[in-house]
C-alpha positions in Angstrom: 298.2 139.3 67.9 297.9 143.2 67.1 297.4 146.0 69.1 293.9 147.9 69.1 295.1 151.7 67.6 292.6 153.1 69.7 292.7 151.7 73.3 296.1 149.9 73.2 294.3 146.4 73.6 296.0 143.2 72.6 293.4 141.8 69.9 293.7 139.7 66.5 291.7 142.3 65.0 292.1 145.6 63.2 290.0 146.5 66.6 289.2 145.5 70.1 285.6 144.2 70.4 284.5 146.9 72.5 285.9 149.7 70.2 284.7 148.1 67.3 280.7 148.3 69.2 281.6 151.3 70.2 282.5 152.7 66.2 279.3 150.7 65.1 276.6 152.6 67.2 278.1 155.9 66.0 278.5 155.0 62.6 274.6 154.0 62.2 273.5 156.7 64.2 275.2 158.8 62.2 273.3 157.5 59.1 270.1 157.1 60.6 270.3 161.2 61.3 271.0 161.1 57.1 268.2 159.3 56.5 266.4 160.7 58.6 267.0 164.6 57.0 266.7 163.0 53.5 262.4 161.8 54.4 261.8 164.6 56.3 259.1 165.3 53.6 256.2 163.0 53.0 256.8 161.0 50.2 253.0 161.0 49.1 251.9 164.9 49.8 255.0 166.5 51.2 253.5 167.0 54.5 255.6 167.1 58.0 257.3 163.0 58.0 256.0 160.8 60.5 257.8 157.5 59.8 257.5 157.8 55.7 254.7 159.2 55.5 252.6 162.4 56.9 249.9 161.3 60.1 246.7 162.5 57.6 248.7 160.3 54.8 248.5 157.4 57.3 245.1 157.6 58.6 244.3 157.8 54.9 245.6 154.4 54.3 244.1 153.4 57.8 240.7 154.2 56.7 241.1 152.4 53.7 242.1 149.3 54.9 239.6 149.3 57.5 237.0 150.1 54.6 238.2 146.8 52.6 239.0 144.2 55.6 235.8 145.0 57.5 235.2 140.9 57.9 238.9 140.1 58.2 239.2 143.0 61.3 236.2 141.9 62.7 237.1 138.2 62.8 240.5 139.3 64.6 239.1 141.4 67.3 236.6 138.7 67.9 239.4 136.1 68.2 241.7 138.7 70.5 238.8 139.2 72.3 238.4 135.8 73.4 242.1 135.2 74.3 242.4 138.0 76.3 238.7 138.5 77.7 239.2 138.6 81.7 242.2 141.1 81.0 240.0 143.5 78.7 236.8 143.2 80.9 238.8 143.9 84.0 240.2 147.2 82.1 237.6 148.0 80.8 235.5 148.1 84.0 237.9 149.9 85.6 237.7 152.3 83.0 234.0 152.8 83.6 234.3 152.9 87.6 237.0 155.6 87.1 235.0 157.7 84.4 231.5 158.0 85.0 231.1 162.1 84.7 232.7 161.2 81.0 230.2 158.2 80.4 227.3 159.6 81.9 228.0 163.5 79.6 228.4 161.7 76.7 224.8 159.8 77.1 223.2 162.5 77.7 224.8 164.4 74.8 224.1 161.4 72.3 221.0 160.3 74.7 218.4 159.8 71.1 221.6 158.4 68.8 222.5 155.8 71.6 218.8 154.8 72.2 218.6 155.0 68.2 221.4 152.8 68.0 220.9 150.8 70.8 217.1 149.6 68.9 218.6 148.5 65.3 220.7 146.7 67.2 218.3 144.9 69.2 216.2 144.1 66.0 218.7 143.0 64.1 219.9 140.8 67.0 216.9 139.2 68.6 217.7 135.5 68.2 220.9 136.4 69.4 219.8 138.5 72.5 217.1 135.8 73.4 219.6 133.2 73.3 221.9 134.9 75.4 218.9 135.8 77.9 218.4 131.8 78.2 221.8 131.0 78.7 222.2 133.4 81.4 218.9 132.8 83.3 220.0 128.8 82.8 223.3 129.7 84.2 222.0 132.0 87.2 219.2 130.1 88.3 219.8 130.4 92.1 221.0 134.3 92.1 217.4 135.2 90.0 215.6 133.5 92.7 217.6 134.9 95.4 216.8 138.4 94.0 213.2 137.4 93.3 212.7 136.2 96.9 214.3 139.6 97.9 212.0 141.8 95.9 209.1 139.6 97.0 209.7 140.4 100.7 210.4 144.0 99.8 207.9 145.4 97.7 205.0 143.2 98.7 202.2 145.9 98.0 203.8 146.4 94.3 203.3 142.2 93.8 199.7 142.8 94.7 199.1 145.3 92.2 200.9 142.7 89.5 199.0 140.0 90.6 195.6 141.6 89.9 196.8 142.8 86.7 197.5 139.4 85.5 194.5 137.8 86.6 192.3 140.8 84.6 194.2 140.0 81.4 193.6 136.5 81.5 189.9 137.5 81.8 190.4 140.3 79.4 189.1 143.0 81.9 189.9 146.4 80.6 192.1 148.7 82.9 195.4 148.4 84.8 196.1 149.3 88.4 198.9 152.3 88.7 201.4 151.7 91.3 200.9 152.8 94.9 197.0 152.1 94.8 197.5 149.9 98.1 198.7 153.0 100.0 196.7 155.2 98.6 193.5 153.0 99.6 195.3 152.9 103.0 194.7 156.2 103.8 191.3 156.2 102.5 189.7 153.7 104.3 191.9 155.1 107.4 193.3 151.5 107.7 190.0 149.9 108.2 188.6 146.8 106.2 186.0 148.1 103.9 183.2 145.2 104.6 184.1 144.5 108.4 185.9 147.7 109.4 188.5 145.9 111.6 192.5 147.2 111.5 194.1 145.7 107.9 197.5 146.4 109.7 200.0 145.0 106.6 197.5 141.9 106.2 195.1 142.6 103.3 194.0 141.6 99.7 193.3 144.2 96.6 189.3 143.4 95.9 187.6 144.1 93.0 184.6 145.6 94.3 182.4 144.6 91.1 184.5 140.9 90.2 185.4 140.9 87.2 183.7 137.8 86.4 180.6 139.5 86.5 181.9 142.0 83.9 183.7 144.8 86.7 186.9 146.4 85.4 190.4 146.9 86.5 190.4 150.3 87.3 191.7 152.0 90.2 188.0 153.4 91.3 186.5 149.2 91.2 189.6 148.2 94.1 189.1 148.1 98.1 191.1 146.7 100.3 189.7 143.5 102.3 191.0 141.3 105.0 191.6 138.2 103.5 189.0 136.3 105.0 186.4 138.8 104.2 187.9 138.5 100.2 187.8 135.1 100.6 183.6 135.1 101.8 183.0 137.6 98.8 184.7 135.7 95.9 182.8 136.6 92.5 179.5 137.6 94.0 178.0 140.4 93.8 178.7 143.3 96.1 175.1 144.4 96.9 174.1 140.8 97.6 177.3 140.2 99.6 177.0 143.3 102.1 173.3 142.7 102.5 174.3 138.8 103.0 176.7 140.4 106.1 173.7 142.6 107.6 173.8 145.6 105.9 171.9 147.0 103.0 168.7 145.8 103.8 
């Protein structure tokens, strides 16, 4: 057994295990600083050293290597992606809660690019984008009809409007009914059914006033509102003949 020349510790060693760590940290430090004064210049350009090389140096090579493994990078991000997708969708919603003056300036600065964008995208994609439509309405079946019951009860007059609009292009009338015509009718007719003058209340159909199986469009000036049994009694016939069939006209 020896003694340790620097702490006095019994050891079989020129040095104690603790003073030999201890002359180990300080000896690599020490040449680490070396090293690190020897690279301080790039070795490519001679710019400032960050690691061995200068930061535009490294981006270079970056870029480059991005520019060649385009396929390769794009296969590994899709593959991290789907290890680690709760994780990254939880950030990056978060993200987006957190930062919507950022999100919502930078649309507005790249509004046409992001729409431009956003359109290549969706042409280049549509079998993909249809796909994933299907799967999502097959996978959501009772929340779309949840939401479509919801909208249903809500915007009732708005249904109307879309229902007469698909009937006229299944008989290929020309026009299309703008939004808010119920209202708007409303206040004309001063609540009143237009053939038998008694209160609609929230309880009336959108009539074309010439049908349009007798060749009447599906403009905005050919629509009345009717109580529904009054719609039902007219059907396709003329108006003429159905007003003087009610007593008036004559």
């Amino acid at each position: 057994m020896k003694t340790c020349r620097k702490c006095g510790v019994l050891f079989n060693t020129r040095h104690c295990k603790v003073c030999a760590a201890d002359y180990s940290r300080r000896k690599n430090a020490e040449k680490s600083k070396i090293v690190k004064v020897k690279n301080k210049n790039c070795r490519k350009c001679g710019g400032v050293l960050e690691k061995f090389v200068c930061k535009a140096c490294a981006n270079e090579a970056k870029a480059k290597y991005r520019s060649e493994n385009k396929e390769k990078i794009k296969k590994q991000s899709a593959a991290y992606y789907i290890k680690n997708k709760d994780r990254i969708d939880a950030a990056n919603k978060q993200w987006a809660l957190g930062n919507m003056d950022k999100r919502t300036e930078h649309y507005q600065s790249n509004k046409e690019k992001i729409k431009i964008r956003d359109k290549e995208y969706r042409e280049k994609n549509i079998t993909k984008i249809k796909a994933k439509k299907a799967q999502w309405r097959s996978e959501n079946v009772s929340k779309i009809k949840a939401k479509s019951r919801a909208y249903r009860l809500a915007n009732p007059d708005a249904l109307r409007i879309l229902d007469q609009n698909r009937r006229a292009r299944e008989k290929a009338a020309i026009g299309n009914l703008s939004r808010g015509l119920a209202k708007k009718l409303l206040i004309l007719q001063k609540g009143k059914c237009a053939c038998c003058g008694k209160d609609l209340r929230n309880n009336y159909h959108l009539d074309h006033i010439m049908p349009l199986a007798l060749g009447g469009s599906n403009a905005d000036d050919n629509i009345q509102l009717l109580l529904p049994r009054c719609n039902q009694q007219k059907k396709a016939r003329h108006p003429i003949e159905f007003m003087q069939s009610r007593g008036f006209l004559i």
